[in-house]
C-alpha positions as CSV (number, residue, x, y, z in Angstrom):
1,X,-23.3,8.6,29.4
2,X,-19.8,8.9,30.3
3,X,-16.2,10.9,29.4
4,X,-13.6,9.0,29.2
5,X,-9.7,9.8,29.1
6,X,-7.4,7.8,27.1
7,X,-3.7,8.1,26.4
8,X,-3.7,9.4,22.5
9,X,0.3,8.6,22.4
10,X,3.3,9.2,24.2
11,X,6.6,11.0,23.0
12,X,9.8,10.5,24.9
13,X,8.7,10.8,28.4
14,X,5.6,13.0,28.2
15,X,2.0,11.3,27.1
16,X,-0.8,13.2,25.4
17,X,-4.6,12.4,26.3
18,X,-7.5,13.1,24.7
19,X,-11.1,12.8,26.2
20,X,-14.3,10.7,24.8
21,X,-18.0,10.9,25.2
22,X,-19.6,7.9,24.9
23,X,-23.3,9.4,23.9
24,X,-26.1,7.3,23.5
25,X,-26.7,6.2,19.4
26,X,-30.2,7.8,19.4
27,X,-29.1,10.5,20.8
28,X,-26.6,11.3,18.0
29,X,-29.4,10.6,15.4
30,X,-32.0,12.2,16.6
31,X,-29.1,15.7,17.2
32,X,-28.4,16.3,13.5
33,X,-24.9,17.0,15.1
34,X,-23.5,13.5,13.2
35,X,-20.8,14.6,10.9
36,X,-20.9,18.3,11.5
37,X,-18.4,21.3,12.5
38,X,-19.0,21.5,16.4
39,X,-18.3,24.3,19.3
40,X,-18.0,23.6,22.3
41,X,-18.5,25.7,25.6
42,X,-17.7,24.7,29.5
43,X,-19.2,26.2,31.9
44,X,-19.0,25.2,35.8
45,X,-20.7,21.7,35.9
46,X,-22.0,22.0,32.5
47,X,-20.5,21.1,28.8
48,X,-22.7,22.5,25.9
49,X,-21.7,21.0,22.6
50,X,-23.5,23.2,19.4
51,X,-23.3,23.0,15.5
52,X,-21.3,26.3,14.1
């Protein structure tokens, strides 16, 4: 599993990123998370994603 930044666009001279997590496709399924309102919460070392 990785996060990956990419460049979501750039106006005039400043760009905007956004962040992706590629998670595994079982993963996903097996969450019930697909297609739902998420939160998420950071914590040092640690991202917890949860369903509102």
């Amino acid at each position: 599993m990785k996060i990956i930044k990419v460049m979501s666009k750039k106006v005039r001279d400043k760009e905007y990123s956004k962040y992706i997590i590629n998670i595994p496709k079982q993963d996903v399924e097996n969450s019930d998370l697909l297609n739902k309102e998420l939160k998420i919460k950071s914590e040092k070392g640690k991202i917890i994603i949860e369903k509102e």
